[in-house]
N, C-alpha and C positions, 0 to 999 in steps of 0.2 A: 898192903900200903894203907894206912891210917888217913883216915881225914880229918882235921880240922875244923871244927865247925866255925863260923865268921860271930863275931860277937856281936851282941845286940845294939843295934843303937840308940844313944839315949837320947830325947831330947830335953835340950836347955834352954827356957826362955830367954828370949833377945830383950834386952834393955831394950834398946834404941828402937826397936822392931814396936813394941809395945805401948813407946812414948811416940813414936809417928801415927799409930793406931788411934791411940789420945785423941790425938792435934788432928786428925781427918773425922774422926766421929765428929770432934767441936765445931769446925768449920762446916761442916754438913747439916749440923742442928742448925749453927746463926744461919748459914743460907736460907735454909728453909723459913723460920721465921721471919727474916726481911722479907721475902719475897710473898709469906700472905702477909706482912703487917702495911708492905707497899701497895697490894692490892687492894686492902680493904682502907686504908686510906684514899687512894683515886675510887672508892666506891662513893666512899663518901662527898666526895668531891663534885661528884657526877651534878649535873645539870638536872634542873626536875620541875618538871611543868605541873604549876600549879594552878588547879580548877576542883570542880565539887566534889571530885574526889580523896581531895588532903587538904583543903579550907572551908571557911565559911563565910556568908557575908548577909548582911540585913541592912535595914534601914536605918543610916543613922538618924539618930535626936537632934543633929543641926539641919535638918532638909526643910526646906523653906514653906509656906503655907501655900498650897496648893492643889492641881487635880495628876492622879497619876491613870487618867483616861482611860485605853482600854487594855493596859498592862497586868492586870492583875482577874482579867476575864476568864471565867474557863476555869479558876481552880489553879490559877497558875501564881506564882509566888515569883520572888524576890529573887531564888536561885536560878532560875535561868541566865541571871547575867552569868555565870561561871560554869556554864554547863558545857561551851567548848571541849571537845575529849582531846583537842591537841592546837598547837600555835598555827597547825597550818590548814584549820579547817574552814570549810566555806560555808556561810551563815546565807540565807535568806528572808528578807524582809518580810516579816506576817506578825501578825497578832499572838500567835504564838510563843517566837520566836524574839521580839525586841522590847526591850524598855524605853515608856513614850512617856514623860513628866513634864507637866507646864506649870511654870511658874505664875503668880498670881500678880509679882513683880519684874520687871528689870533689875538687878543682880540675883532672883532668889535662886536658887539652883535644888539639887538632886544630894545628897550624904550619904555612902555608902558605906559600912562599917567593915574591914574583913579582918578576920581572926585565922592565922596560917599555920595554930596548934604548937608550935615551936619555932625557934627561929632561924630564918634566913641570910642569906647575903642576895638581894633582889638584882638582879644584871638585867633582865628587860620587860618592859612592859606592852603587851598584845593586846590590841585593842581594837573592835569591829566599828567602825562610826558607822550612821546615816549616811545616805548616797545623797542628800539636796542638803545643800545650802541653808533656806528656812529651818529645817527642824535641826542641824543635827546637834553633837558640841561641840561648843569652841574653845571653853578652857577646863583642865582638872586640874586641880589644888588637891598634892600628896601631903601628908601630915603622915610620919613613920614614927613609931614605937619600937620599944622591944620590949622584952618578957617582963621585965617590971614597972608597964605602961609609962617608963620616961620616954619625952620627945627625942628622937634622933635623929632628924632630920626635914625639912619639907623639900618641895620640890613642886612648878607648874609646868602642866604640856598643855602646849597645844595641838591638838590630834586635826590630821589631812578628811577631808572627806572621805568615806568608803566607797569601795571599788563598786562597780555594778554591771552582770545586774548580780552576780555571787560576788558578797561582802566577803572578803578575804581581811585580815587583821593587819593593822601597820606596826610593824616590829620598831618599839623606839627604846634603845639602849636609855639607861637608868644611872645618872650619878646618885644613887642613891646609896645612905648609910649601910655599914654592917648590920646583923643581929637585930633584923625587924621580924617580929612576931603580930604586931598589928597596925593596921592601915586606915586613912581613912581618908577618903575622896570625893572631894565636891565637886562635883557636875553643872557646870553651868555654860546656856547658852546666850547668844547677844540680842537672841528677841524673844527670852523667855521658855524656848521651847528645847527640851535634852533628850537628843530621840539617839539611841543606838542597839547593838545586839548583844556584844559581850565584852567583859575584861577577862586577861588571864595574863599570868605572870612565869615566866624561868628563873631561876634561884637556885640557890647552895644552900645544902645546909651550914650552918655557921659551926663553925669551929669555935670552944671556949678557950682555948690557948692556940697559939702557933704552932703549925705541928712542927712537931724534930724534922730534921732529914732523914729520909729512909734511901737505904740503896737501892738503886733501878735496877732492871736486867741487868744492865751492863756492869753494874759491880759485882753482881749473880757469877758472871761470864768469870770476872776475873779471880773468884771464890773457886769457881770451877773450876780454871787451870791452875791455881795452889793446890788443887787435891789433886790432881795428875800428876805436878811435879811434887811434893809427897810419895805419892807411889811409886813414882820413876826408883824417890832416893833408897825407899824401903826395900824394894827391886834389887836393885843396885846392892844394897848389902848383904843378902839373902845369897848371893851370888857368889 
C-alpha cells in the first residue's frame, strides 16, 4: 500500500492582514509621540522657583542718595537678597542675612535690578519683610520687561510685616504680564528706613506661541483600544 505524500503548503500573503499591520505600527508611532511631546510640554510648564540659582539681581541706577548701613559688612554683596533655596524657607534676622537701606529722604527708596536670563510668565511673588514696624517696607513699585527691554507692565504691593521670630515669606499671587525677562523694584519705606531679608519668584517659562493640543493619557487609552480592536479584526480573519 502506497502512500501519498500531503503537499506542501504555501503561503500567500494577506492583503488585508498587511494593511491592518500598516494601520497598528502608525497608531503606535503617533501614540508614542503624543505622549513624549505631552510630557515635555507639561515639563515645560512646570513651575520654577526662581533665586540665585537661575537670576540675577544688583543695584539699580534709580536707588535713591543714601546709607546701605551694615548690609554689605563682611564681604557680603547684593545677592543675598535671592539666596533663598526655596519659597518656603525660614530666614533669620542678622547682619548676614538682611538688607538694611536708609534713605536720606522721605520717598527715597532701595532699586533693585533682576535679570531672569530668559523669559517668564511671573504667578507669584515671595517675599521675607522685617518683623517691626519702624524699619521694615511698605511699598514695592514692579516695573516688568521682557527680552527686548520694552515695558510690559508695572505693578505695586504692599508687603505684611514678617513673621517672628523665623521670617517665613508672604506668598502674594502676581497680575503680572507674560514674557518678563527683567524686573525692577523700588523699595521704599514711610520713615525712610527698607529693612528685609529676601525676594524670590515662581514662574513659567513662557511660551513664544500657544501651544497646539496635545493628546492626554486618556487619548493614549483610547489609541490603545484602536490597536486591540485591529487585532481582534486581523484575528478574526486569520481564522
Amino acid at each position: 500500500m502506497t502512500s501519498m505524500a500531503s503537499p506542501l503548503l504555501k503561503h500567500y500573503p494577506d492583503p488585508q492582514m498587511e494593511r491592518n499591520i500598516e494601520m497598528l505600527m502608525r497608531l503606535l508611532l503617533n501614540s508614542l509621540v503624543a505622549f513624549f511631546v505631552w510630557g515635555a510640554v507639561n515639563a515645560v510648564a512646570a513651575p520654577i522657583y526662581l533665586n540665585e540659582s537661575n537670576i540675577s539681581v544688583s543695584v539699580g541706577s534709580g536707588t535713591s542718595p543714601g546709607s546701605f548701613n551694615n548690609t554689605f559688612s563682611g564681604g557680603q554683596t547684593i545677592n543675598k537678597v535671592i539666596d533663598a533655596p526655596s519659597a518656603t524657607s525660614e530666614e533669620f534676622h542678622n547682619q548676614t542675612t538682611h538688607i538694611w537701606y536708609t534713605a536720606d529722604e522721605i520717598g527715597g527708596g532701595l532699586e533693585l535690578s533682576f535679570d531672569f536670563g530668559q523669559e517668564y510668565d511671573l504667578n507669584i511673588l515671595h517675599f521675607w519683610n522685617y518683623t517691626g514696624e519702624n524699619f521694615d517696607v511698605d511699598n514695592i513699585a514692579f516695573t516688568f520687561f521682557n527680552s527686548a527691554n520694552s515695558q510690559v507692565g508695572i505693578l505695586d504691593v504692599l508687603p505684611d510685616l514678617g513673621s517672628a521670630p523665623g521670617i517665613t515669606a508672604q506668598d502674594i499671587t502676581l497680575a503680572a504680564p507674560l514674557n518678563v525677562q527683567y524686573v525692577t523694584a523700588f523699595l521704599t519705606g514711610s520713615n525712610r528706613q527698607v529693612d528685609f531679608q529676601n525676594i524670590g519668584f515662581t514662574a513659567e517659562l513662557s511660551s513664544p506661541t500657544d501651544p497646539k493640543p496635545v493628546p492626554e493619557p486618556g487619548t493614549l487609552g483610547l489609541l490603545a483600544f484602536g490597536l486591540v480592536a485591529l487585532t481582534s479584526r486581523s484575528r478574526r480573519r486569520k481564522c
